[in-house]
N, C-alpha and C positions, 0 to 999 in steps of 0.2 A: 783491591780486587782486580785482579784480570781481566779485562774487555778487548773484543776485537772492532775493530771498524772497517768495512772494508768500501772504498772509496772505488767509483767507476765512472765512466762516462757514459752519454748515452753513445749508442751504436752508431751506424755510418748513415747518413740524412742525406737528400736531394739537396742539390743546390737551390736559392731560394729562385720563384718566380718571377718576371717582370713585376712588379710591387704585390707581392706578397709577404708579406710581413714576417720576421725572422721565428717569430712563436710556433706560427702553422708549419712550421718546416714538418715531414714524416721519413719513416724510414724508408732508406731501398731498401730491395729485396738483399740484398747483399746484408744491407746491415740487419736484420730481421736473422739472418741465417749467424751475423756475427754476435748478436745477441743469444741466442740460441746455444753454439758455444763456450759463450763466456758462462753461460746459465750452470752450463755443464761440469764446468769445471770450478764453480760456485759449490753447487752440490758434490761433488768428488773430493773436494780441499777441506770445506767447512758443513758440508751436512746439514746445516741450517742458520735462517735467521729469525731474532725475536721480532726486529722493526725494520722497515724498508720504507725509508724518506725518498723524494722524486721530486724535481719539478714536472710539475704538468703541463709543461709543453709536449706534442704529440709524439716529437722526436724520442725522449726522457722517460713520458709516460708509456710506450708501447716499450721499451726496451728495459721497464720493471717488471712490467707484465709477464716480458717473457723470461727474465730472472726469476720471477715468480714463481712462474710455473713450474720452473726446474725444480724449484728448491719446494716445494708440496707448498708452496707460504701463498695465502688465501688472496687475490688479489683483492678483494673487498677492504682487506686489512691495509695494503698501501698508505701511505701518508703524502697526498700531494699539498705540498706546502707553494703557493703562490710564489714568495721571497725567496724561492731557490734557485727561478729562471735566472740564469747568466747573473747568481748571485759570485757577488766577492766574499773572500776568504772569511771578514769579521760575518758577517751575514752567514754564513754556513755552519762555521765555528756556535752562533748564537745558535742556533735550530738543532745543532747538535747539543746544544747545553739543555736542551727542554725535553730528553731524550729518559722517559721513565727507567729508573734507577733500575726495576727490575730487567730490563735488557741488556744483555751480555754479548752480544751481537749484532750489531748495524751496519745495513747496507744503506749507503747514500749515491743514487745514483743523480748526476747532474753535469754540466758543462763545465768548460773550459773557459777562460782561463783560471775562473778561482777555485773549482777542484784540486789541478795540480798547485797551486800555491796555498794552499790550506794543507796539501802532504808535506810538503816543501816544510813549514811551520812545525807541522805535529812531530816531525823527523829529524830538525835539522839536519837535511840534507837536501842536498839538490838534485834530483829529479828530473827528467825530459820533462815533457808537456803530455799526460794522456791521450794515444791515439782512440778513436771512435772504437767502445768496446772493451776498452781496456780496465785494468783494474789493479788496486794500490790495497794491500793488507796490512792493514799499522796494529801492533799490542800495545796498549797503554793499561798504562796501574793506575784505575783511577776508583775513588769512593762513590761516585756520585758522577753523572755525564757534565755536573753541573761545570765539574773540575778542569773540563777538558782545555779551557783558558788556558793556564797554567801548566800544565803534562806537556813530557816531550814523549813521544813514543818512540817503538820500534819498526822500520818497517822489515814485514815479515814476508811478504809475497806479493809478488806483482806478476801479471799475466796483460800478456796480448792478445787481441782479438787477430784471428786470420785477416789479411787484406781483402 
C-alpha cells in the first residue's frame, strides 16, 4: 500500500536566552508567518492528513499548530511524543513504526539534525539539511508503518519555507 510521509521541521525560532534552556525556544514572528506558508502549501499539495506526530517543544509544537490549521486537521488530535525533541534518526524511525496502519498520511514535524538523516535513510539519497519550515515528501510501499525499518522510499517533494 502506498503511504506518504511528509517530514518537516519546525519553522524559524529565536535564538536561545542567556540560560534558557534549548526546549523553551518559541517562534519569531517570521517563522509563525513561515509556518503559515508551508501550511499552505501542505493543503494545496496533499489536501490532508490522517496523523500529525510533533515534538513538543514550543518551537515544533506552535508550528503543527499552525500546519494544522491549514490543513482543517483538529489540533486536539496532534501527537506530541516527548522522544521526538532533537530525537535521532533510529528514535524517529521507532515512533514512526507505532504509526496506526489505518493512516495513509503522516506529518512529522521535528528538528534537525535527525529529520534530514532519517530522509537521507528512507531515500537513499543525500539531501541538504532542512531549513527552518521546510519540508521532505517521501512515497513508500509499505503494508504496515511497522515496516518502515526496512522500505527505501521515494522522495516526492520538497518545499522551502520563505526566509
Amino acid at each position: 500500500m502506498q503511504r506518504l510521509l511528509v517530514i518537516c521541521r519546525h519553522a524559524e525560532s529565536n535564538d536561545p536566552f542567556p540560560l534558557q534552556p534549548d526546549f523553551e525556544r518559541e517562534l519569531t514572528k517570521n517563522g509563525q508567518h513561515q509556518a503559515r506558508v508551508t501550511g499552505q502549501w501542505l493543503r494545496d499539495t496533499f489536501h490532508q492528513m490522517d496523523t500529525v506526530l510533533s515534538s513538543p517543544a514550543p518551537r515544533a509544537n506552535l508550528t503543527a499548530k499552525l500546519f494544522a490549521n491549514k490543513l482543517y486537521f483538529d489540533e486536539e488530535e496532534i501527537t506530541y511524543l516527548p522522544e521526538l525533541y532533537n530525537a535521532r534518526e533510529s528514535v524517529l524511525a521507532n515512533a514512526l513504526g507505532k504509526v496506526p496502519d489505518t493512516s495513509k498520511h503522516v506529518l512529522l514535524v521535528g528538528h534537525n539534525p535527525g529529520i534530514t538523516s532519517l530522509v537521507r535513510t528512507l531515500t537513499g539519497q543525500h539531501v541538504g539539511y532542512l531549513d527552518p519550515a521546510g519540508a521532505f515528501a517521501i512515497k513508500l510501499e509499505l503494508e504496515s508503518w511497522q515496516d518502515i525499518h526496512i522500505n527505501i522510499g521515494k522522495l516526492d517533494q520538497f518545499f522551502a519555507a520563505p526566509h
